[in-house]
KEROZA-139103 format. One record per residue (C-alpha): residue number from 1; residue in three letters; z, x, y. Coordinates in nm, 3 decimals. Example, Ala and Ser with C-alpha at 12.3 -4.5 7.8 and 13.67 -1.06 7.14 Angstrom:
% KEROZA-139103
(1, 'ALA', (0.780, 1.230, -0.450))
(2, 'SER', (0.714, 1.367, -0.106))
END
This chain:
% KEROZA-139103
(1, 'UNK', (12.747, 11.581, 9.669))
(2, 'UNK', (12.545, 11.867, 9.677))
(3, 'UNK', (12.384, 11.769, 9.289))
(4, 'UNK', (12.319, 11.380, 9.469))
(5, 'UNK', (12.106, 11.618, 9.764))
(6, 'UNK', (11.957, 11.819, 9.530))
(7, 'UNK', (11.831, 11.519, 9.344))
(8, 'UNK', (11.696, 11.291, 9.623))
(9, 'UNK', (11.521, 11.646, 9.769))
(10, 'UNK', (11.332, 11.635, 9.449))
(11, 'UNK', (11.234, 11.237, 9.491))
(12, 'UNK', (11.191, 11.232, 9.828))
(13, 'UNK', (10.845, 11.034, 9.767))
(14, 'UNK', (10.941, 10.757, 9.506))
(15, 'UNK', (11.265, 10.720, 9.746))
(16, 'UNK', (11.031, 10.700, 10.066))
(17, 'UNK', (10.810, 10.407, 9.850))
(18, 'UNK', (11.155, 10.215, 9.728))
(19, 'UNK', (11.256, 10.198, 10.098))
(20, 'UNK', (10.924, 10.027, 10.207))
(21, 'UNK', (10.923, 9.801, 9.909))
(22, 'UNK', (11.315, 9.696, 10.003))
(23, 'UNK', (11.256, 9.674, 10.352))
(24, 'UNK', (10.917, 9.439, 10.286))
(25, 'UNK', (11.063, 9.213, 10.103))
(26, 'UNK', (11.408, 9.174, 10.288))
(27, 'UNK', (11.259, 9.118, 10.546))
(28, 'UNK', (11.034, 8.816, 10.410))
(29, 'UNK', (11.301, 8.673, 10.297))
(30, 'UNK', (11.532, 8.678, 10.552))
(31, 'UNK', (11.317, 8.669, 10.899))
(32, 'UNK', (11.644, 8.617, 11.126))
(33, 'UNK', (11.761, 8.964, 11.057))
(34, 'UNK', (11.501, 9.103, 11.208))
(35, 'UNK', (11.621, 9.113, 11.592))
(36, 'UNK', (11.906, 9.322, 11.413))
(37, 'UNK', (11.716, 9.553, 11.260))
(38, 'UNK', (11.489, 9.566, 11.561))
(39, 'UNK', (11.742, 9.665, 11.736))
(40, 'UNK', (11.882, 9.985, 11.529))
(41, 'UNK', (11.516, 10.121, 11.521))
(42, 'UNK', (11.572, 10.367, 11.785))
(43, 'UNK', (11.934, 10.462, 11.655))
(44, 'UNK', (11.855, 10.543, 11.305))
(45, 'UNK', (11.547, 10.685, 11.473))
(46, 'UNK', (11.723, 10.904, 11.675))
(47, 'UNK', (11.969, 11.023, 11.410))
(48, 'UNK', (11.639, 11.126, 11.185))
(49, 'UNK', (11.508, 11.311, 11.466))
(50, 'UNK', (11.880, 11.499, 11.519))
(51, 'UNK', (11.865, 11.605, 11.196))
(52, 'UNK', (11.553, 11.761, 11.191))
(53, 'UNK', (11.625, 11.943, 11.529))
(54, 'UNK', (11.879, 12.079, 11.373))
(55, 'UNK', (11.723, 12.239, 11.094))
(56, 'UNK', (11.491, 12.421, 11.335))
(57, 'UNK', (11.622, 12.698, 11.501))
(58, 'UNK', (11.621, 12.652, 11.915))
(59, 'UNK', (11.467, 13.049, 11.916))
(60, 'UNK', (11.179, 12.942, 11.686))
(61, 'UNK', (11.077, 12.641, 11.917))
(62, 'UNK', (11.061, 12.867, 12.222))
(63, 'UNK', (10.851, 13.087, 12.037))
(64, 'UNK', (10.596, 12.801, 11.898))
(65, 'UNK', (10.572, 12.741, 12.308))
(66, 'UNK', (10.449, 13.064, 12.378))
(67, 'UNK', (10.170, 12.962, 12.131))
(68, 'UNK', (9.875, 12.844, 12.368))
(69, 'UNK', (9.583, 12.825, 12.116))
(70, 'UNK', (9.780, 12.599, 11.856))
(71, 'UNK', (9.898, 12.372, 12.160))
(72, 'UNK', (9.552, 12.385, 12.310))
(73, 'UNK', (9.461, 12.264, 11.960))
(74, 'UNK', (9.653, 11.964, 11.965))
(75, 'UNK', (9.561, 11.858, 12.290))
(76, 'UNK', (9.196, 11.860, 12.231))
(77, 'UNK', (9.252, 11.681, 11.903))
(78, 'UNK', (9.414, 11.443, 12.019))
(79, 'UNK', (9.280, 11.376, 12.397))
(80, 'UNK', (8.917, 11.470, 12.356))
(81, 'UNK', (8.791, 11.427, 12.002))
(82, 'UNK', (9.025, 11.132, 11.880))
(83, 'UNK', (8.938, 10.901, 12.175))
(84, 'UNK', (8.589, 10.897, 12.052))
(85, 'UNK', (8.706, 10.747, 11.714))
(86, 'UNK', (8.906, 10.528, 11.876))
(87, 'UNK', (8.643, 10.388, 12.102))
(88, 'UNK', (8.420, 10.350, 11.791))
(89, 'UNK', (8.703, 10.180, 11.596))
(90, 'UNK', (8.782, 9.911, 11.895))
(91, 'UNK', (8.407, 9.799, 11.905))
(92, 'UNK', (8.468, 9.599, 11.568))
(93, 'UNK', (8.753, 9.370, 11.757))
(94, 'UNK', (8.617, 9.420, 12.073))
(95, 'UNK', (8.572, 9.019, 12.047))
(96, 'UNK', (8.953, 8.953, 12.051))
(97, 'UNK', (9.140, 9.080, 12.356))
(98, 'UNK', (9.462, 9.077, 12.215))
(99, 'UNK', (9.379, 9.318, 11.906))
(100, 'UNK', (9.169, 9.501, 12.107))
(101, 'UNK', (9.468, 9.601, 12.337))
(102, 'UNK', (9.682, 9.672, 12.069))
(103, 'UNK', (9.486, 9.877, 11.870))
(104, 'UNK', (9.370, 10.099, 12.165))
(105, 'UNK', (9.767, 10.120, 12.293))
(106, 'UNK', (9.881, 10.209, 12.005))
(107, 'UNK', (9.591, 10.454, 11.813))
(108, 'UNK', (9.510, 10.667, 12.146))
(109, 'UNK', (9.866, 10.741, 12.172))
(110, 'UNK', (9.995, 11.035, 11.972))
(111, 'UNK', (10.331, 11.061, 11.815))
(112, 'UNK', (10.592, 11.280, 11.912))
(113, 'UNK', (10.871, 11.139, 11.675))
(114, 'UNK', (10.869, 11.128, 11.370))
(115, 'UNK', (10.546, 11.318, 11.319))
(116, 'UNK', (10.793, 11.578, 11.320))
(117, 'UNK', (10.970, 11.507, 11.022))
(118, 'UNK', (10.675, 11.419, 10.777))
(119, 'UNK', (10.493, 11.760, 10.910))
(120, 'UNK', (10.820, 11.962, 10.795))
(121, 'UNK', (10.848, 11.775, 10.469))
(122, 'UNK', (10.488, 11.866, 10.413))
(123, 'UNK', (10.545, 12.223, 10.465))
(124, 'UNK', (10.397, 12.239, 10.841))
(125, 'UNK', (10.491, 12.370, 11.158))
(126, 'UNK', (10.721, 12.136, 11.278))
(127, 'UNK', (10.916, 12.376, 11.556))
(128, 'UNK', (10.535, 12.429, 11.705))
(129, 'UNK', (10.492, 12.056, 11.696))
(130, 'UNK', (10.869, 12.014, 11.855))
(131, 'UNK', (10.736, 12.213, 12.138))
(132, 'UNK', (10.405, 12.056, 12.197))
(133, 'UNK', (10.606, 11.706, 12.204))
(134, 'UNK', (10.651, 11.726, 12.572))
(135, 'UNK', (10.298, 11.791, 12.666))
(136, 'UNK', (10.190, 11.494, 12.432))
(137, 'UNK', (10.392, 11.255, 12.643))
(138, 'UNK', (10.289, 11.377, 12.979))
(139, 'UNK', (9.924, 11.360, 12.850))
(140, 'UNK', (9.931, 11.013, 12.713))
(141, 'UNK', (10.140, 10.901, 12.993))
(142, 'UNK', (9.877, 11.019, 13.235))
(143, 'UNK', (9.550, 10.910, 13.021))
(144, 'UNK', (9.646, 10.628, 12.842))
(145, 'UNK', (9.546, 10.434, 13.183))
(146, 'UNK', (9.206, 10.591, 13.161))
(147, 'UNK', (9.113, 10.528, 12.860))
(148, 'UNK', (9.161, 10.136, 12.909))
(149, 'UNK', (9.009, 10.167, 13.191))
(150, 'UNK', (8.669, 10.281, 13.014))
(151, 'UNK', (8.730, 10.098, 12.663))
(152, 'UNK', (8.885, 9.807, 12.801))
(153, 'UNK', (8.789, 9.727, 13.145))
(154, 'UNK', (9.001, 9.736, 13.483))
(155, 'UNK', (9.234, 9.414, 13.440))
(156, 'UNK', (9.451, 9.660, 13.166))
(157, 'UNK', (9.564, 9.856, 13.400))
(158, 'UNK', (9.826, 9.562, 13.506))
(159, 'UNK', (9.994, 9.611, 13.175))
(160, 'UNK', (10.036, 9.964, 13.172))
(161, 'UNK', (10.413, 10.124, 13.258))
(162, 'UNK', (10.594, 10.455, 13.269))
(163, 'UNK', (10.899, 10.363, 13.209))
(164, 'UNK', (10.895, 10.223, 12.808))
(165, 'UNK', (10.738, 10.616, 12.744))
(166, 'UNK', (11.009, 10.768, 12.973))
(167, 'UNK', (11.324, 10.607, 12.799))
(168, 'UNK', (11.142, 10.681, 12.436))
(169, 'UNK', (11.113, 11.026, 12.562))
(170, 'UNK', (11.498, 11.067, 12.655))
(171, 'UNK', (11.632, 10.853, 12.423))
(172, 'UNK', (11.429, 11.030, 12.104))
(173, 'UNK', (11.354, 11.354, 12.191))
(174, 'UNK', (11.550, 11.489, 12.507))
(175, 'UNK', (11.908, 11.354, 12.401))
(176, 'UNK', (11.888, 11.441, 12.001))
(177, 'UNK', (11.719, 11.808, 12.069))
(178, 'UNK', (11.982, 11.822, 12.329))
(179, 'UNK', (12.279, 11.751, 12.071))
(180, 'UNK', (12.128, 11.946, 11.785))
(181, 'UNK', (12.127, 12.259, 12.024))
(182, 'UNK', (12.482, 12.244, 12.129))
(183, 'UNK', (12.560, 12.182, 11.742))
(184, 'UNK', (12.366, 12.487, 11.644))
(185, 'UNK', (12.572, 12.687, 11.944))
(186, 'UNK', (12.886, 12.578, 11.780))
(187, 'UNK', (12.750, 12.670, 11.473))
(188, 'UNK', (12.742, 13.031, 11.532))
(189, 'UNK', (13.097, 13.024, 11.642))
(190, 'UNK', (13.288, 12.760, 11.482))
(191, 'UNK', (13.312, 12.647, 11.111))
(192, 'UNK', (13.285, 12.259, 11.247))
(193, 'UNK', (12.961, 12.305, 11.346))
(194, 'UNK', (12.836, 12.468, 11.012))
(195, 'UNK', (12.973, 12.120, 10.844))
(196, 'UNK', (12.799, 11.928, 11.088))
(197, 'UNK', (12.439, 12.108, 11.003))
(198, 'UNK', (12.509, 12.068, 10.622))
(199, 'UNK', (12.575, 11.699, 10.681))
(200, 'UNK', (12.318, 11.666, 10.843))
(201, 'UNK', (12.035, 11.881, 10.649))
(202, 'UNK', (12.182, 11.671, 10.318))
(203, 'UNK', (12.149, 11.314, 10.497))
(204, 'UNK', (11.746, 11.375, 10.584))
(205, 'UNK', (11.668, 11.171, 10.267))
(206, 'UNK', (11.825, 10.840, 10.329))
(207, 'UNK', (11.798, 10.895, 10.719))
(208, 'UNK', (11.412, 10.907, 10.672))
(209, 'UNK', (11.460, 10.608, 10.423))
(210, 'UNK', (11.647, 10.387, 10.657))
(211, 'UNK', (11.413, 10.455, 10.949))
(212, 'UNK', (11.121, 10.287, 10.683))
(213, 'UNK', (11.284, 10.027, 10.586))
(214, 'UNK', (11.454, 9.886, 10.897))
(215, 'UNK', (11.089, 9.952, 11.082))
(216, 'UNK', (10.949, 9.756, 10.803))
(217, 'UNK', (11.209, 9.498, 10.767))
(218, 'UNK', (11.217, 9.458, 11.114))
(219, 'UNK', (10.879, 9.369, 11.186))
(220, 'UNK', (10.697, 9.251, 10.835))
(221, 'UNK', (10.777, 8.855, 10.909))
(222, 'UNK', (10.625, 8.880, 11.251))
(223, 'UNK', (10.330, 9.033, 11.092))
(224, 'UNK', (10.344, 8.777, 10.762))
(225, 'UNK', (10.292, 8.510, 11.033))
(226, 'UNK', (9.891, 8.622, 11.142))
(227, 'UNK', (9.833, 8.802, 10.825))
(228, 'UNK', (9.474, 8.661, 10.865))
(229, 'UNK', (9.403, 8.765, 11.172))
(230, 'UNK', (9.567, 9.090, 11.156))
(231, 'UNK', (9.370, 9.165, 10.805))
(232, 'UNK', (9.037, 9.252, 11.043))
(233, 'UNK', (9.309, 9.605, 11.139))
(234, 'UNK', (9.380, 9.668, 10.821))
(235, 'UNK', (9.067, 9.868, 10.704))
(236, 'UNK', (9.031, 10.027, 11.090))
(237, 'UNK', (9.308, 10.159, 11.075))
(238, 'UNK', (9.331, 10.264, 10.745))
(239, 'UNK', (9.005, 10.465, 10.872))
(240, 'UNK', (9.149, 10.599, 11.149))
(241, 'UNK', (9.370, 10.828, 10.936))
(242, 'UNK', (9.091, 10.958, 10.744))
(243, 'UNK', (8.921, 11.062, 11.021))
(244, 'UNK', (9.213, 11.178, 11.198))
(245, 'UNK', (9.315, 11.404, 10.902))
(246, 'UNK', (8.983, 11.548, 10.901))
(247, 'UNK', (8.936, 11.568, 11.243))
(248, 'UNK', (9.292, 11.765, 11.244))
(249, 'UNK', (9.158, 11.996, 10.928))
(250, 'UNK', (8.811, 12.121, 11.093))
(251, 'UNK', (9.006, 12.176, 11.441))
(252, 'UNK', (9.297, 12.388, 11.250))
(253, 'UNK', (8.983, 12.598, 11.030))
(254, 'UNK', (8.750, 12.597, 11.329))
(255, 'UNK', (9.029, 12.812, 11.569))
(256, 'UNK', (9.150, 12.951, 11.236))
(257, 'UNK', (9.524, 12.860, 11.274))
(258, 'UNK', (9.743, 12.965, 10.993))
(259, 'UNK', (9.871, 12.704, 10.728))
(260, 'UNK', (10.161, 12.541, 10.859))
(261, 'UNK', (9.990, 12.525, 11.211))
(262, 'UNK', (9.703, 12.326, 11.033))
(263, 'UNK', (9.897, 12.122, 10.883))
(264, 'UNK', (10.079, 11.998, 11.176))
(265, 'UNK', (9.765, 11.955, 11.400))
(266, 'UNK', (9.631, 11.690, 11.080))
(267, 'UNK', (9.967, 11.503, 11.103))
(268, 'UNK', (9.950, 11.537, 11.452))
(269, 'UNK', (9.613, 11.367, 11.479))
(270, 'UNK', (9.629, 11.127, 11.238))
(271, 'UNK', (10.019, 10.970, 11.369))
(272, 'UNK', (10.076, 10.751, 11.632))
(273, 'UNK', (10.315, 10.658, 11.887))
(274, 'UNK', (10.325, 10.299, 11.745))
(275, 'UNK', (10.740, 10.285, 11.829))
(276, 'UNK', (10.740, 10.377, 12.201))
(277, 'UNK', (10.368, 10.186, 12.281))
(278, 'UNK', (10.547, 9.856, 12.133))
(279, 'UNK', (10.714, 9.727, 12.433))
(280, 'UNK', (10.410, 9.791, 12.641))
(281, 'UNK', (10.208, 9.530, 12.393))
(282, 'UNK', (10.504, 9.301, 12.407))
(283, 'UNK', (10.495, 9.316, 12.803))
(284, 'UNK', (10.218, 9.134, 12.753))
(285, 'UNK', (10.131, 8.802, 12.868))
(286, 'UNK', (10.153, 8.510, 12.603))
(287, 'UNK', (9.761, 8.481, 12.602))
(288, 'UNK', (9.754, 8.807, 12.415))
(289, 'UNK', (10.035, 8.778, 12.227))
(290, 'UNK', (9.845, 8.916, 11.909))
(291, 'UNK', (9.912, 9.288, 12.074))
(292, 'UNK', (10.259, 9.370, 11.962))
(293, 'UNK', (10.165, 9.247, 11.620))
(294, 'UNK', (9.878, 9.484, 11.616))
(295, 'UNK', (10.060, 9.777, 11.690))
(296, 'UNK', (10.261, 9.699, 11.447))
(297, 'UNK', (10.032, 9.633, 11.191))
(298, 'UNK', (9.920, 10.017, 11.266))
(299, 'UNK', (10.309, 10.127, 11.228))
(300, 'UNK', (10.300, 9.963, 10.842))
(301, 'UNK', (9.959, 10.106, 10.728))
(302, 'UNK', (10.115, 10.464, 10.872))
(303, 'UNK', (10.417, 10.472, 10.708))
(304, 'UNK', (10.238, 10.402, 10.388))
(305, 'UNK', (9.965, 10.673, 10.445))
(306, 'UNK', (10.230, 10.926, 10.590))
(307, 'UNK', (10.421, 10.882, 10.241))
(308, 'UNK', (10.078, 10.977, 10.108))
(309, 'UNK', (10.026, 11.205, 10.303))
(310, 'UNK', (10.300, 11.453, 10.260))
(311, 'UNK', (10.182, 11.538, 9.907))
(312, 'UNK', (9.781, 11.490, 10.018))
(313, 'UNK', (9.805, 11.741, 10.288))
(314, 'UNK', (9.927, 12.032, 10.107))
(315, 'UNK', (9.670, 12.026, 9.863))
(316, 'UNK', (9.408, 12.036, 10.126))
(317, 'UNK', (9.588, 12.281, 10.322))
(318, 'UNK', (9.717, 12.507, 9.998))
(319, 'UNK', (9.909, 12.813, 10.112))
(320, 'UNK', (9.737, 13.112, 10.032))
(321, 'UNK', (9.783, 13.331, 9.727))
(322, 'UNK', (9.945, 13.622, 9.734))
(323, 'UNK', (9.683, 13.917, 9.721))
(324, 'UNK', (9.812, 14.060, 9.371))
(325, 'UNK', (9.818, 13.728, 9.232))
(326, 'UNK', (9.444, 13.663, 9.327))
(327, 'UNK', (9.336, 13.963, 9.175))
(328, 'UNK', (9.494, 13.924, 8.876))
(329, 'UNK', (9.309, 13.556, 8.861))
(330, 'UNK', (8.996, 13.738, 8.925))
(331, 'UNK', (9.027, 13.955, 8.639))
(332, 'UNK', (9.101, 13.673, 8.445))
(333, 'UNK', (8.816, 13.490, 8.548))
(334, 'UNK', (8.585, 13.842, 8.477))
(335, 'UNK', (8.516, 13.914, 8.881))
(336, 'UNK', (8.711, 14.089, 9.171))
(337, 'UNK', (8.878, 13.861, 9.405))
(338, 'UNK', (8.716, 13.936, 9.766))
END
């Protein structure tokens, strides 16, 4: 078992690519599973999210709260500069109601899921990002309304409603953080709990590989069906991430955050809450029955950039070297490192 985890650790990204292209395909072929697989989104989603909590020690997340200039960070990032993308972004579909909706529900709405676990597997701060989670929701929960107010005009307000947010909330954050504490309390006491964190910590892999391809399976029929009309997203939102990254990367230099903090603010930025904003566009009358399909249209392109992400990121964001070992390259190189 623990040569099979070592292994898929190792190929996380191929792995993470063979899920999308089996979860495509399946569900092309066979478009009646996909109320099934709709419907164990927020289970496998869930588990994923367990199993990361658990790897993250409970003390470490109440420390990453204490830390007001990274959450400050991600709130401005994500409520102040990333609107005005977003605003510029909707203007090119402004023409179509129902894509304009959906791209503005889903892309000014940051995630707080699984965010989590492609920040840890790219070496961020993931317990930091854990603890800003809560103050993500509250924010979007409370601007959201605003900002389709000004992008979109007052009849959106109608279709705007706490409660799809509040169940994501305590259905994929609350009740899994929850669980993973009380395992990591039994942990320190009982040998049961050890086995359930090992379990756990080995099963990331194919947890993180069902959640792609039952998303993807789940919804790529649907999508299949107004390929045409959805192709005007593609390239926006394919955009979006590039800016968002960056956006995420001068924010992390400009406050001069450490590493792993700016790495999590450029995941944070560029990742949206496509899963929890989808019953909102499907709330939706029939008239603009293009919404859901937009957001997720979004959730596709993400997944595919997130897998590209995780080894992107780190190069941009390279831990520093170690002060002997940058001397040494500046002898080699015939100058003194600064």
């Amino acid at each position: 078992m623990s040569r099979a985890v070592e292994w898929w650790d190792e190929h996380q990204i191929p792995l993470y690519l063979a899920a999308i292209a089996t979860g495509a395909p399946a569900g092309l072929a066979a478009p009646r599973i996909a109320p099934a697989l709709e419907g164990a989104i927020n289970p496998v989603l869930a588990l994923l999210l367990f199993a990361t909590f658990l790897a993250v020690p409970m003390a470490e997340v109440g420390r990453a709260f204490r830390d007001v200039r990274f959450l400050v960070t991600v709130l401005v990032a994500n409520f102040v500069v990333v609107p005005v993308i977003v605003y510029g972004l909707s203007r090119f579909v402004a023409d179509d109601r129902g894509l304009l909706l959906g791209l503005l529900l889903v892309l000014l709405t940051p995630c707080i899921d699984y965010v989590i676990v492609f920040t840890g597997l790219a070496g961020g701060a993931r317990a930091r990002l854990l603890a800003a989670a809560p103050l993500l929701m509250l924010a979007q929960m409370l601007l959201l309304p605003v900002y389709l107010l000004a992008f979109a005009g007052s009849d959106v307000l109608a279709v705007v409603e706490v409660a799809p947010f509040a169940e994501a909330f305590l259905v994929l954050i609350v009740a899994p953080l929850a669980a993973a504490a009380l395992v990591q309390a039994l942990a320190r006491r009982r040998r049961a709990g050890r086995v359930v964190e090992e379990v756990m910590a080995g099963a990331m892999v194919p947890l993180m590989m069902a959640t792609l391809a039952v998303v993807i399976g789940s919804q790529i029929a649907a999508v299949g069906a107004q390929v045409v009309t959805l192709a005007r997203l593609v390239p926006l939102y394919a955009l979006f991430v590039v800016l968002a990254v960056a956006v995420g990367l001068v924010a992390g230099r400009t406050v001069r955050l450490d590493v792993p903090a700016t790495r999590a603010v450029m995941f944070s930025s560029a990742t949206r809450n496509s899963l929890v904003v989808l019953p909102l566009a499907l709330a939706l009358p029939p008239a603009l029955g293009i919404a859901p399909l937009a957001v997720v249209t979004q959730t596709l392109v993400e997944l595919v950039a997130m897998v590209v992400l995780v080894r992107l990121v780190p190069r941009l964001v390279p831990e520093p070297l170690p002060a002997d070992a940058s001397t040494s390259a500046g002898h080699r190189s015939g100058r003194v490192a600064p």
